[in-house]
CHARMM internal coordinates of N, CA and C (Angstrom, degrees):
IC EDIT
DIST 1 N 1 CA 1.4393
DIST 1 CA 1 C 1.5212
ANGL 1 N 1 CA 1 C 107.38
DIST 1 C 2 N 1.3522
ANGL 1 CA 1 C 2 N 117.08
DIHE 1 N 1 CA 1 C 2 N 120.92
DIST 2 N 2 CA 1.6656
ANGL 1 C 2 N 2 CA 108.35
DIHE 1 CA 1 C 2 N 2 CA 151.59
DIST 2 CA 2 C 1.2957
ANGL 2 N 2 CA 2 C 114.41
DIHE 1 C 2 N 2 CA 2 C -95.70
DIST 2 C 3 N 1.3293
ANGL 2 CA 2 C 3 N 132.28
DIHE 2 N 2 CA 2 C 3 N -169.97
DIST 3 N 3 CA 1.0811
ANGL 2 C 3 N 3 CA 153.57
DIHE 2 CA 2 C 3 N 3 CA -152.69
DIST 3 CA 3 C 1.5473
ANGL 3 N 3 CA 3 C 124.86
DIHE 2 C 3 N 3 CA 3 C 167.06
DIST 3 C 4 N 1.6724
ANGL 3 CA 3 C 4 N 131.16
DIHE 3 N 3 CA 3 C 4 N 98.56
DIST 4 N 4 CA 0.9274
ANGL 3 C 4 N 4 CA 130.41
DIHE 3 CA 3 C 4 N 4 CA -156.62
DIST 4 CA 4 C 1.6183
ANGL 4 N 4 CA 4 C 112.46
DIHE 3 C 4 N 4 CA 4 C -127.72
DIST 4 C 5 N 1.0283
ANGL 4 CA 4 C 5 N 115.14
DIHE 4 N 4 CA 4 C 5 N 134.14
DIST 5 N 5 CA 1.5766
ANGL 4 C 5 N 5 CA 128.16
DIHE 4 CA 4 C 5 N 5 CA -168.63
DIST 5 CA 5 C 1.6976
ANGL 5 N 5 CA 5 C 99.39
DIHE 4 C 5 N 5 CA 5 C -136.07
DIST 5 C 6 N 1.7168
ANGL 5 CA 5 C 6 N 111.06
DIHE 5 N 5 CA 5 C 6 N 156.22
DIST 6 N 6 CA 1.2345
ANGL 5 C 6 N 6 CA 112.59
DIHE 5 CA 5 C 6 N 6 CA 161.84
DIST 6 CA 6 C 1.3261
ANGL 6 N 6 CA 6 C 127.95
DIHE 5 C 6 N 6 CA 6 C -126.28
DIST 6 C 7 N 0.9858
ANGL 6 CA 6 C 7 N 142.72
DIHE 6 N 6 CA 6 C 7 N 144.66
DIST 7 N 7 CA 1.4796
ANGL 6 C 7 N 7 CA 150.24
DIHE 6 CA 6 C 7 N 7 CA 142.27
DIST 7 CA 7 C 1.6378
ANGL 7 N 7 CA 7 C 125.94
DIHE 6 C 7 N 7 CA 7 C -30.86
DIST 7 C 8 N 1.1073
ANGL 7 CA 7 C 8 N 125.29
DIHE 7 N 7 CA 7 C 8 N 150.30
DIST 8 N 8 CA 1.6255
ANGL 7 C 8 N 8 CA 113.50
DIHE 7 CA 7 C 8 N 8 CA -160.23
DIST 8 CA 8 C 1.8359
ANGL 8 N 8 CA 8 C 75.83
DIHE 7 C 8 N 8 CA 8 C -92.35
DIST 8 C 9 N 1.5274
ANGL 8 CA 8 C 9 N 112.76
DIHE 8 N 8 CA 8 C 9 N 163.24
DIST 9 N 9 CA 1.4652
ANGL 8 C 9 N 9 CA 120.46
DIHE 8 CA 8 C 9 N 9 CA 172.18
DIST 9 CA 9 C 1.1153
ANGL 9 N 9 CA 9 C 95.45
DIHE 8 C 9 N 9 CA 9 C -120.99
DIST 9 C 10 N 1.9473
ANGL 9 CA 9 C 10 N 104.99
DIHE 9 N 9 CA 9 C 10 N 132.28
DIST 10 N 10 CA 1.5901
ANGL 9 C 10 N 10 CA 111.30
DIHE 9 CA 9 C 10 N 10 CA 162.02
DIST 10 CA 10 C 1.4702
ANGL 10 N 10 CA 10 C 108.40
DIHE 9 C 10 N 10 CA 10 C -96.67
DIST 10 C 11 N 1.7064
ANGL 10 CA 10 C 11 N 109.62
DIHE 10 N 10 CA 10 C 11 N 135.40
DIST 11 N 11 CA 1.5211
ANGL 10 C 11 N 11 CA 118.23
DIHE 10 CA 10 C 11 N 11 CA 156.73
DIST 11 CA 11 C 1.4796
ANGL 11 N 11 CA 11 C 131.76
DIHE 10 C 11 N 11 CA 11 C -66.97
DIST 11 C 12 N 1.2265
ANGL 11 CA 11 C 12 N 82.81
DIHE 11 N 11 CA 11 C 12 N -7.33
DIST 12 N 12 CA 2.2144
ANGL 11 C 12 N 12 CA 104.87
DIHE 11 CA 11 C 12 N 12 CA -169.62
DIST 12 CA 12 C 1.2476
ANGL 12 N 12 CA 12 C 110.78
DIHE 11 C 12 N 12 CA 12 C -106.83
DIST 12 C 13 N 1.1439
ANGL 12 CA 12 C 13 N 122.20
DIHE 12 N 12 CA 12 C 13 N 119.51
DIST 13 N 13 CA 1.6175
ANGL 12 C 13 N 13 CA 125.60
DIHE 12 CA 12 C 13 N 13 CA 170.34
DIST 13 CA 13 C 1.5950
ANGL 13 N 13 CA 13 C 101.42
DIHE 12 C 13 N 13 CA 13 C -45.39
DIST 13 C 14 N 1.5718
ANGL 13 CA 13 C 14 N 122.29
DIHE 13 N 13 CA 13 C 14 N -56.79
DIST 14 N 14 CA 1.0934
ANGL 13 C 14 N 14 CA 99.31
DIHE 13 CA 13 C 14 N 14 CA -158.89
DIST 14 CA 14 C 1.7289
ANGL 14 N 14 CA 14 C 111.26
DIHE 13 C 14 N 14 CA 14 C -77.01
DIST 14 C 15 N 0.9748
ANGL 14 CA 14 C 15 N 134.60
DIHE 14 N 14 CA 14 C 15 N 22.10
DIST 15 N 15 CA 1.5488
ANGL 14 C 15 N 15 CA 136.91
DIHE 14 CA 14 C 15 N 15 CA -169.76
DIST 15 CA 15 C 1.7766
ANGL 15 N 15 CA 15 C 97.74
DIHE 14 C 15 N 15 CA 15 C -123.14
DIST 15 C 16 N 1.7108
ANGL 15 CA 15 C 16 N 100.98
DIHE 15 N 15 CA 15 C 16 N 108.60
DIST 16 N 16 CA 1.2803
ANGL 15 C 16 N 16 CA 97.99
DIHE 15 CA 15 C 16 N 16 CA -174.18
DIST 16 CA 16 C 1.6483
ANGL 16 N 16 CA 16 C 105.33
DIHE 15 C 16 N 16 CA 16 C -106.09
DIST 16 C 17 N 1.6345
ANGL 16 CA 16 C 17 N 109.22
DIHE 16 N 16 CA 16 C 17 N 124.04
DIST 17 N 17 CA 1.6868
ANGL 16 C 17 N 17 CA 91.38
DIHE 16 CA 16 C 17 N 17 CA 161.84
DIST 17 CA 17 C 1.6421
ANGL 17 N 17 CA 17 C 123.60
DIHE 16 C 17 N 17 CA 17 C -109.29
DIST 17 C 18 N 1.1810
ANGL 17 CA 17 C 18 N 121.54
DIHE 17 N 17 CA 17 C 18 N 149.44
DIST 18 N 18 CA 1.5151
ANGL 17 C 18 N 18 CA 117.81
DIHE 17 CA 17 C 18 N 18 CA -158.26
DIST 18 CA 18 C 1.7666
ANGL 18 N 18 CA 18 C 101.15
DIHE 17 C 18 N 18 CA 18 C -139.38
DIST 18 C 19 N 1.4168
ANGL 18 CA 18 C 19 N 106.54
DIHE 18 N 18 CA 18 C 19 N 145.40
DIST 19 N 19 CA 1.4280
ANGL 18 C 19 N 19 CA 91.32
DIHE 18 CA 18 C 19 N 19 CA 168.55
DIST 19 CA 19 C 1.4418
ANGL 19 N 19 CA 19 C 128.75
DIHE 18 C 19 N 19 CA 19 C -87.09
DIST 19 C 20 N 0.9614
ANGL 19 CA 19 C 20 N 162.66
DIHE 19 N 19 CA 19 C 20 N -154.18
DIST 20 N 20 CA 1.2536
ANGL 19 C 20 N 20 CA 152.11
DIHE 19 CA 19 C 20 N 20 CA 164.54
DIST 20 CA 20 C 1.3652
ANGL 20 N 20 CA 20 C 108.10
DIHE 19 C 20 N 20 CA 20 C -102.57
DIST 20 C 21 N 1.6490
ANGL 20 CA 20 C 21 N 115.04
DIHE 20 N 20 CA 20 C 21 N 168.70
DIST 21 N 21 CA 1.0401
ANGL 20 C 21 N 21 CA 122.07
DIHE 20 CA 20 C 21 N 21 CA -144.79
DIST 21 CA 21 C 1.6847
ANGL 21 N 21 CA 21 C 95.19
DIHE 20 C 21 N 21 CA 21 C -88.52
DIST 21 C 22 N 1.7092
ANGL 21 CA 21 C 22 N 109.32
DIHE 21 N 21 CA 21 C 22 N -31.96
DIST 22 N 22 CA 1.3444
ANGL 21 C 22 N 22 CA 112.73
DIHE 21 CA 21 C 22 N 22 CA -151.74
DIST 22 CA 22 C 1.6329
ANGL 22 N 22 CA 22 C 98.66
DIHE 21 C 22 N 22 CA 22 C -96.35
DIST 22 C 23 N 1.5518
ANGL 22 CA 22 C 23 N 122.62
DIHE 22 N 22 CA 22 C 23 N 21.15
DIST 23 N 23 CA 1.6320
ANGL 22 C 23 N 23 CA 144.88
DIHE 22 CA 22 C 23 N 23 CA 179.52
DIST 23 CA 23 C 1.4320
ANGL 23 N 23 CA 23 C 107.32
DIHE 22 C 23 N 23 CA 23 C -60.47
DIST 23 C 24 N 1.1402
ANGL 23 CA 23 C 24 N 133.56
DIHE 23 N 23 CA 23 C 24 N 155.09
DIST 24 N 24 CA 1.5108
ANGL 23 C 24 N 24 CA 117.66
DIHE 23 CA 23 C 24 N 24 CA 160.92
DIST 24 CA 24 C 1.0437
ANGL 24 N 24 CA 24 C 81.57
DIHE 23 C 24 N 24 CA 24 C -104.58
DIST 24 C 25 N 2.0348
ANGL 24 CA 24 C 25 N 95.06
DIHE 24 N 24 CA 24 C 25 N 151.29
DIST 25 N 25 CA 1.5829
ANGL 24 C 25 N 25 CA 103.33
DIHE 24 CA 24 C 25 N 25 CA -172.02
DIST 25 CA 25 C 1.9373
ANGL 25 N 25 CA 25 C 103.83
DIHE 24 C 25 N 25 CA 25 C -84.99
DIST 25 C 26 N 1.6042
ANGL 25 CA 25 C 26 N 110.13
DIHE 25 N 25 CA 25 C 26 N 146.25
DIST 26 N 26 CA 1.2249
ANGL 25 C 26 N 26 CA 104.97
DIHE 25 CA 25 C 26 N 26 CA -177.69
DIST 26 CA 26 C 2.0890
ANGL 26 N 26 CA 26 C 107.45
DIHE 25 C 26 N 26 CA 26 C -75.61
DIST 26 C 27 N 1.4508
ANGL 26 CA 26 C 27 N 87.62
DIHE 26 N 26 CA 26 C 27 N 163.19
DIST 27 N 27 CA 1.4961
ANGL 26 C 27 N 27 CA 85.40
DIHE 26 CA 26 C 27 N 27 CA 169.84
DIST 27 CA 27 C 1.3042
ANGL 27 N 27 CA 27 C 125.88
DIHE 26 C 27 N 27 CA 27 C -83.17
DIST 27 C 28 N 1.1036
ANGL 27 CA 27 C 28 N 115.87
DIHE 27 N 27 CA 27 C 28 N -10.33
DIST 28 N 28 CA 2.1084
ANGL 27 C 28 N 28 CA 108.26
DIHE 27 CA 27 C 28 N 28 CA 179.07
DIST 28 CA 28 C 2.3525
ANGL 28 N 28 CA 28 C 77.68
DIHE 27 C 28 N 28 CA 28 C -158.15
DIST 28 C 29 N 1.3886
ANGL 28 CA 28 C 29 N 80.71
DIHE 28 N 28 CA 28 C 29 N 148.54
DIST 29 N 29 CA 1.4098
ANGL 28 C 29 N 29 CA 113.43
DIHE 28 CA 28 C 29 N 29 CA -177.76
DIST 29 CA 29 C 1.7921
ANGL 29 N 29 CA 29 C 119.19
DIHE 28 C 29 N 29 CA 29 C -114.89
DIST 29 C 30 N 1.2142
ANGL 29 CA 29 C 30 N 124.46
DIHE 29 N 29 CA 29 C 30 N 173.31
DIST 30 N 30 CA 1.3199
ANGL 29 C 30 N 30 CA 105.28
DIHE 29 CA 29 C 30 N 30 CA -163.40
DIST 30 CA 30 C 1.7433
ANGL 30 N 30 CA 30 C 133.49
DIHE 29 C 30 N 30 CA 30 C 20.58
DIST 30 C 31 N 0.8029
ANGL 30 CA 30 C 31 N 115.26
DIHE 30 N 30 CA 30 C 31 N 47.94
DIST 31 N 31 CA 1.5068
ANGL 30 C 31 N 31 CA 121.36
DIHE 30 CA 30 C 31 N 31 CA -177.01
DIST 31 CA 31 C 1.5657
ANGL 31 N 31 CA 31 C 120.27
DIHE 30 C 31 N 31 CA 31 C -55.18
DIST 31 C 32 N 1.2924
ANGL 31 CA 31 C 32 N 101.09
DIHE 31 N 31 CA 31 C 32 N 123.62
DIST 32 N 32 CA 1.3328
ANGL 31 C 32 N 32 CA 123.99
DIHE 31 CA 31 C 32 N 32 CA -174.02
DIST 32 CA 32 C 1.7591
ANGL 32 N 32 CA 32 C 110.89
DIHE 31 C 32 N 32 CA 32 C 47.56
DIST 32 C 33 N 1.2946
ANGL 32 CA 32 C 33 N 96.33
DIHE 32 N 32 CA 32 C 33 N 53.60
DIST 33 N 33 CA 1.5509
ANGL 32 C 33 N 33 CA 128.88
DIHE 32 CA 32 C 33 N 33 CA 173.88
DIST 33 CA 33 C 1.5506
ANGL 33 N 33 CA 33 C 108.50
DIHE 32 C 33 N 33 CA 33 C 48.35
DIST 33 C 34 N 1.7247
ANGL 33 CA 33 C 34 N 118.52
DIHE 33 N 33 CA 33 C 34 N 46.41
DIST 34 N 34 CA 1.2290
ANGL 33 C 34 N 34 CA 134.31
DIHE 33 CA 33 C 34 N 34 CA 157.05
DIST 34 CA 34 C 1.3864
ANGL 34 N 34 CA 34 C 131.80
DIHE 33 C 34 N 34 CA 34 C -91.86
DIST 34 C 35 N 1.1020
ANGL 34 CA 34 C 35 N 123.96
DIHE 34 N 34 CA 34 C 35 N 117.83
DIST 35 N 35 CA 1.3479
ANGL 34 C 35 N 35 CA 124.02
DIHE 34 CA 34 C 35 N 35 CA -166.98
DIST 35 CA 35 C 1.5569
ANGL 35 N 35 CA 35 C 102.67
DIHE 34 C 35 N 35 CA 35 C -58.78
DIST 35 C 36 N 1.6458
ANGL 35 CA 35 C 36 N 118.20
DIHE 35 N 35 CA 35 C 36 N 129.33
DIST 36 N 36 CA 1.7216
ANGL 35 C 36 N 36 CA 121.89
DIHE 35 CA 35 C 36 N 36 CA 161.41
DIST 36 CA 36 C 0.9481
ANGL 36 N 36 CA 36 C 108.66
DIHE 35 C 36 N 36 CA 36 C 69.08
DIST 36 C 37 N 1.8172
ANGL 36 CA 36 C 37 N 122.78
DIHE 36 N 36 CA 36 C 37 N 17.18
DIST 37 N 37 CA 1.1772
ANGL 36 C 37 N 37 CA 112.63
DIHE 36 CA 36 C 37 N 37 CA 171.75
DIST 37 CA 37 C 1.5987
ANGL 37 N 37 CA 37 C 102.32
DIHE 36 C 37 N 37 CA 37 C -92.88
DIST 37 C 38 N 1.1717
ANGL 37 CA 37 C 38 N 137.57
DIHE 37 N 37 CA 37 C 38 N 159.02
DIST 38 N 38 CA 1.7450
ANGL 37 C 38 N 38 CA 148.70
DIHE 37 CA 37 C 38 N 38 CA -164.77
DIST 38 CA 38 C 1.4909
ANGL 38 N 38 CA 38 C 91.47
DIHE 37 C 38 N 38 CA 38 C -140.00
DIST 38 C 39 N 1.4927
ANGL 38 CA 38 C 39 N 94.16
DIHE 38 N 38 CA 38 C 39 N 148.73
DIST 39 N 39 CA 1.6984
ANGL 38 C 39 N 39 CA 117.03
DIHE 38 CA 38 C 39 N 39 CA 169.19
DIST 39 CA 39 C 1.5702
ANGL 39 N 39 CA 39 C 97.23
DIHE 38 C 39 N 39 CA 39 C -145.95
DIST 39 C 40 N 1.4196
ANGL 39 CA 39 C 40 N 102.17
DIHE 39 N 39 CA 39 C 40 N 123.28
DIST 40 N 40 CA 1.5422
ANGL 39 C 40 N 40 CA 115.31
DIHE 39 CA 39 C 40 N 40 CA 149.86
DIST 40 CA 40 C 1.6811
ANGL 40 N 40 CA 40 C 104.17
DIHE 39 C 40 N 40 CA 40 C -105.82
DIST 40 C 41 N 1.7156
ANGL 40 CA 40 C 41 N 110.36
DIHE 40 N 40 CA 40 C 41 N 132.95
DIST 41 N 41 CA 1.2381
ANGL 40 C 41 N 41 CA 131.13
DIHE 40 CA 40 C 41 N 41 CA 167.77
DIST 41 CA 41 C 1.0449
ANGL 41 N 41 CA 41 C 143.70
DIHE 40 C 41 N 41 CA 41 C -133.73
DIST 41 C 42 N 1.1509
ANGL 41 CA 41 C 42 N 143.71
DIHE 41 N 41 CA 41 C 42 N 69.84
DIST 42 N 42 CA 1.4071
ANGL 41 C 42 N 42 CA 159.90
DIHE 41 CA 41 C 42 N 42 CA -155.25
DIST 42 CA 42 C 1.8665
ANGL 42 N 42 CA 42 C 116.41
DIHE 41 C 42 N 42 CA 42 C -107.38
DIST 42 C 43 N 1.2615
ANGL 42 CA 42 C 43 N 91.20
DIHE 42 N 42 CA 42 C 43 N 159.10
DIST 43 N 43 CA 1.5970
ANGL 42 C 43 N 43 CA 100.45
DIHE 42 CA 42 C 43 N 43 CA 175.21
DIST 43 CA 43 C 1.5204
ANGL 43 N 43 CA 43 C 121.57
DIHE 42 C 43 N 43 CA 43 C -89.02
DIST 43 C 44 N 1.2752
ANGL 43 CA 43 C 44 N 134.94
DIHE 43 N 43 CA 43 C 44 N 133.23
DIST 44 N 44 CA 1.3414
ANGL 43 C 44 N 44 CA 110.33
DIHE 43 CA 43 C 44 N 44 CA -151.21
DIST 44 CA 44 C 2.1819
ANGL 44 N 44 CA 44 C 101.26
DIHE 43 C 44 N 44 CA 44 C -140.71
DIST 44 C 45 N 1.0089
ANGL 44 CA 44 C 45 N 98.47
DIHE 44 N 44 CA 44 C 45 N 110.57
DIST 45 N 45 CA 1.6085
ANGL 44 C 45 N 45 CA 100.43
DIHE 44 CA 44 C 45 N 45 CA 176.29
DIST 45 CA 45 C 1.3545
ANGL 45 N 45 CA 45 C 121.44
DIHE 44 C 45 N 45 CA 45 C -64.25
DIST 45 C 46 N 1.4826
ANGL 45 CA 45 C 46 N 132.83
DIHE 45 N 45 CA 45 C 46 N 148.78
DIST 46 N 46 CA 1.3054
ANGL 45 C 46 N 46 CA 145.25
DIHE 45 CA 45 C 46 N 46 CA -163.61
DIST 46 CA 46 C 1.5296
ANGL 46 N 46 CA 46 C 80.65
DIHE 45 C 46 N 46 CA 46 C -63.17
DIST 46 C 47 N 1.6830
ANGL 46 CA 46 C 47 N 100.76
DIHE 46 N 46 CA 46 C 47 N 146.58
DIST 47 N 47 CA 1.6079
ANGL 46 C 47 N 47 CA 113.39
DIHE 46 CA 46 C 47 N 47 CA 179.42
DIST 47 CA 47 C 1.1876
ANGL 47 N 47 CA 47 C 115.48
DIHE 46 C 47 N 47 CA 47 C 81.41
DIST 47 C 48 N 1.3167
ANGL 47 CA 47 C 48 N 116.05
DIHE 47 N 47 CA 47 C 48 N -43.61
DIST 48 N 48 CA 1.5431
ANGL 47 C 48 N 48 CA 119.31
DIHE 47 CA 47 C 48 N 48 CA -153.06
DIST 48 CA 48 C 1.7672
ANGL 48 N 48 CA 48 C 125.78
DIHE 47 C 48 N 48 CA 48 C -73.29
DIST 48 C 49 N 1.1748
ANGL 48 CA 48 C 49 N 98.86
DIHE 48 N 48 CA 48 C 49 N 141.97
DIST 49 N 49 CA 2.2237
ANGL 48 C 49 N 49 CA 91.83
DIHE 48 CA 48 C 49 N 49 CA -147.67
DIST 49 CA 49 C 1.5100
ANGL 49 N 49 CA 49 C 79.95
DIHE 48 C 49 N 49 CA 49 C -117.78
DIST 49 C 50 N 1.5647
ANGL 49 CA 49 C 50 N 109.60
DIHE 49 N 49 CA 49 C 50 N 133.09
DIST 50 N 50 CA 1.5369
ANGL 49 C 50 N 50 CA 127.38
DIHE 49 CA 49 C 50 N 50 CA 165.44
DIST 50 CA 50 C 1.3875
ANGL 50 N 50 CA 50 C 111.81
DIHE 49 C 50 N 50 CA 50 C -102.16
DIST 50 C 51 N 1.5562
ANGL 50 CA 50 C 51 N 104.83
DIHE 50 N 50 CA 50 C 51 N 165.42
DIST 51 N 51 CA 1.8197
ANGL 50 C 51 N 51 CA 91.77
DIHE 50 CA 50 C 51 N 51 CA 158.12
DIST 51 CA 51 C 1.4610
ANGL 51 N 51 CA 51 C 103.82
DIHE 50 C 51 N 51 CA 51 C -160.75
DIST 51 C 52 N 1.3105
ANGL 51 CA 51 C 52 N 91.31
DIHE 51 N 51 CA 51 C 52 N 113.74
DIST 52 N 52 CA 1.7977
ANGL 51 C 52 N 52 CA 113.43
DIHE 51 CA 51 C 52 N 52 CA 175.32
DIST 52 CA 52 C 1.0700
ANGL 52 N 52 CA 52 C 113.96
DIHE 51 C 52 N 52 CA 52 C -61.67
DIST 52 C 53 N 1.3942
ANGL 52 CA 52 C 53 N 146.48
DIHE 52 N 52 CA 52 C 53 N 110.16
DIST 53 N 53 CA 1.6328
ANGL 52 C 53 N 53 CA 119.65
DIHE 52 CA 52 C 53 N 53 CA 173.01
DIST 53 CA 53 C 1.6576
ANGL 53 N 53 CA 53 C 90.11
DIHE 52 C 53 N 53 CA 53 C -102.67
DIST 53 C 54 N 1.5511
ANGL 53 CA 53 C 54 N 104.87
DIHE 53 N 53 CA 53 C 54 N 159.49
DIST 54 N 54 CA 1.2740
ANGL 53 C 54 N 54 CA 119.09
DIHE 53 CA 53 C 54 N 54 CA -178.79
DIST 54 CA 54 C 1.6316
ANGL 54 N 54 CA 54 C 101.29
DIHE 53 C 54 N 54 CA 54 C -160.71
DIST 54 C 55 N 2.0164
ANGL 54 CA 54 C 55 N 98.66
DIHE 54 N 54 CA 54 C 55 N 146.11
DIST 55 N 55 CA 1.1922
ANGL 54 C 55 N 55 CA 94.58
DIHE 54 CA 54 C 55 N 55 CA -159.53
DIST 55 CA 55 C 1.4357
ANGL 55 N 55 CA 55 C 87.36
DIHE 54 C 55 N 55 CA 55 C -162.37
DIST 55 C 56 N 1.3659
ANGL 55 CA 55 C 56 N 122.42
DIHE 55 N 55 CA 55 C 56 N 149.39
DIST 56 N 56 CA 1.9499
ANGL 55 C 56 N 56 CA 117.00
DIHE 55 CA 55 C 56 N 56 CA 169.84
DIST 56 CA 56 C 1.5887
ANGL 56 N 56 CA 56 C 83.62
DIHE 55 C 56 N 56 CA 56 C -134.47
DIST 56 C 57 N 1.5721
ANGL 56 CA 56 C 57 N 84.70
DIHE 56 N 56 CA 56 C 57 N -170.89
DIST 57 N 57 CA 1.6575
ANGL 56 C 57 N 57 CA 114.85
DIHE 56 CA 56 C 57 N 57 CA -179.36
DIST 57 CA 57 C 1.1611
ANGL 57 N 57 CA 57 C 95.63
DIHE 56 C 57 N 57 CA 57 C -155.13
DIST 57 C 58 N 1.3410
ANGL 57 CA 57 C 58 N 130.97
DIHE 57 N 57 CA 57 C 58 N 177.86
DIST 58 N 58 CA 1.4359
ANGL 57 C 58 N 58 CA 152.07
DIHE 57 CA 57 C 58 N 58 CA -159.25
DIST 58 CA 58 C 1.1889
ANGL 58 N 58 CA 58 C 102.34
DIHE 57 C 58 N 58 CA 58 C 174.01
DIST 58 C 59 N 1.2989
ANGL 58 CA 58 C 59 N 111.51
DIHE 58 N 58 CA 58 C 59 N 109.79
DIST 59 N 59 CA 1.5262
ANGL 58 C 59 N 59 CA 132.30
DIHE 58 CA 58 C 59 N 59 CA 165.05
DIST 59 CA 59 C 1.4784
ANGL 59 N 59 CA 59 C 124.01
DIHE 58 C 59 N 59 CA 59 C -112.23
DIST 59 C 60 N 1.1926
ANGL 59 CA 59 C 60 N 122.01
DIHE 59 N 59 CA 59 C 60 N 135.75
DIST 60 N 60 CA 1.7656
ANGL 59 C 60 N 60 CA 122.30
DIHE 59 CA 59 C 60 N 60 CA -179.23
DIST 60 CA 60 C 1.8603
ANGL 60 N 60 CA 60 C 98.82
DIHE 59 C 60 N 60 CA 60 C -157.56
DIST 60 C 61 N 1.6569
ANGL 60 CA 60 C 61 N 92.31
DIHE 60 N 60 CA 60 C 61 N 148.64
DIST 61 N 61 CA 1.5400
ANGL 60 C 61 N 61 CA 106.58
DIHE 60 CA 60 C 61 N 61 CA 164.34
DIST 61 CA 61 C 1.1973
ANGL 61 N 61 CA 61 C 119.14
DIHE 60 C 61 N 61 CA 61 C -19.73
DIST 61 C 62 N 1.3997
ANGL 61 CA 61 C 62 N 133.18
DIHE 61 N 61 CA 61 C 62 N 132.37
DIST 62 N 62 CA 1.4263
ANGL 61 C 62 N 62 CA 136.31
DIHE 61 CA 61 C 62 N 62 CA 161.67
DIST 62 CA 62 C 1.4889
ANGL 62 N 62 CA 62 C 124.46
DIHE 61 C 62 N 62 CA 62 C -63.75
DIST 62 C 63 N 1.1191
ANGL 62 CA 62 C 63 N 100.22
DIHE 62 N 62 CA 62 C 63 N -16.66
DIST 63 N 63 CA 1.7279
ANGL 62 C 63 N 63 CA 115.93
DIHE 62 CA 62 C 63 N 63 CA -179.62
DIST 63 CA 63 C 1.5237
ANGL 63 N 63 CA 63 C 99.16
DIHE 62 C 63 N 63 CA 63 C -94.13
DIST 63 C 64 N 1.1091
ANGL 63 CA 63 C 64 N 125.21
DIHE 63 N 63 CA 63 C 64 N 3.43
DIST 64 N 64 CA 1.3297
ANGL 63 C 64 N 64 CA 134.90
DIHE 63 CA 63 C 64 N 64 CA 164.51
DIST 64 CA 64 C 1.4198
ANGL 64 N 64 CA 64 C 145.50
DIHE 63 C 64 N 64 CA 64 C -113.96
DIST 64 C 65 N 1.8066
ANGL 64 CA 64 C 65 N 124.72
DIHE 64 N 64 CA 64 C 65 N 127.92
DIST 65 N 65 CA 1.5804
ANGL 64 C 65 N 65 CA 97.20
DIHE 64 CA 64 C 65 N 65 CA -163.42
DIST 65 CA 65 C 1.3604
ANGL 65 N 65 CA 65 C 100.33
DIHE 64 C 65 N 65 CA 65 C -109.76
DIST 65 C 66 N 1.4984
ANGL 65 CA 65 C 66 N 142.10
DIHE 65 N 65 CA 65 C 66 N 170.23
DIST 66 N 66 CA 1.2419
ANGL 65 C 66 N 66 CA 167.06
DIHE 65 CA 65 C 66 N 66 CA -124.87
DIST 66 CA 66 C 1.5122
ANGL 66 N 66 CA 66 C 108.71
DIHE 65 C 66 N 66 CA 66 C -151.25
DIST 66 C 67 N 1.3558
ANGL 66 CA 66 C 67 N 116.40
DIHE 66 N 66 CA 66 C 67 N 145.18
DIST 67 N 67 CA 1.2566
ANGL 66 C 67 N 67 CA 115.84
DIHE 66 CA 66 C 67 N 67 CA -178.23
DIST 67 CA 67 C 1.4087
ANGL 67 N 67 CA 67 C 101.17
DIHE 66 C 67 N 67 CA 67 C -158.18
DIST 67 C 68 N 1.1428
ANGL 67 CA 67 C 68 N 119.25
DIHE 67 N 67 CA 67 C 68 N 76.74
DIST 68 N 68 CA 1.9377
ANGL 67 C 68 N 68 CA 116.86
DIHE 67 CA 67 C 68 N 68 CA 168.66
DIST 68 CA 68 C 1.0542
ANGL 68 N 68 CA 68 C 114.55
DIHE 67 C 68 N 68 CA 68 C -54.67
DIST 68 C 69 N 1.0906
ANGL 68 CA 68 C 69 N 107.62
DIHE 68 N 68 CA 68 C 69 N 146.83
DIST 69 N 69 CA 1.6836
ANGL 68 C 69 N 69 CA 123.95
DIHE 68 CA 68 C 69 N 69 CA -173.96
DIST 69 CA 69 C 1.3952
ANGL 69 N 69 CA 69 C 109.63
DIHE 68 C 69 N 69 CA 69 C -138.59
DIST 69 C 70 N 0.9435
ANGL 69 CA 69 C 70 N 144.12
DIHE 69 N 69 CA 69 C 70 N 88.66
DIST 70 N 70 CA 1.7645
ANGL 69 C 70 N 70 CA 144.97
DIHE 69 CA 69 C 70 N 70 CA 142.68
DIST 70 CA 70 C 1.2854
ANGL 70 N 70 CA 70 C 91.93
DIHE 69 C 70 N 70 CA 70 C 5.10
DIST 70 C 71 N 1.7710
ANGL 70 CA 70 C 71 N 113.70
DIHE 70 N 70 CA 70 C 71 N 123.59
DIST 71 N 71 CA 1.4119
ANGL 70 C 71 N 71 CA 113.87
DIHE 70 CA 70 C 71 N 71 CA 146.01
DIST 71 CA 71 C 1.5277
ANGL 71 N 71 CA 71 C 114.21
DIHE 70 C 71 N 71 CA 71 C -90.57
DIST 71 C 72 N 1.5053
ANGL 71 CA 71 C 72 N 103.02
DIHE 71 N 71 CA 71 C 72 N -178.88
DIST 72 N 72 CA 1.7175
ANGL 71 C 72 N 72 CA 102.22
DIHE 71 CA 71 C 72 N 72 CA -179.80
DIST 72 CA 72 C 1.5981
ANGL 72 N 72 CA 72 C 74.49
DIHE 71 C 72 N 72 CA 72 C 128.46
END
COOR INIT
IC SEED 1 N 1 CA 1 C
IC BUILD
């Protein structure tokens, strides 16, 4: 099974995004040479229940404001 999620991407040095500490780490990163894209992939037995936790942060200057934008 994979399973792929992304991370928001900053263009700005000063805008940091990070995953959290308590994340399971994914197995391959940038996937298929996409920025913040994550893959967890594992082998998985009939029945058998996983659990990914996943989590970021985004930090930037206080003297500074932010404006997320949905890519696509």
């Amino acid at each position: 099974i994979a399973i792929e999620d992304q991370l928001p991407v900053s263009e700005n040095e000063d805008i940091q995004v990070e995953m959290l500490a308590s994340a399971t780490p994914p197995t391959a990163t940038n996937v298929r040479d996409r920025r913040g894209v994550l893959e967890w992939a594992f082998e998985a037995k009939p029945g058998e229940v996983r659990d990914i936790a996943f989590g970021w942060r985004v930090r930037w200057p206080k003297d500074k404001g932010v404006i997320m934008i949905p890519s696509g």
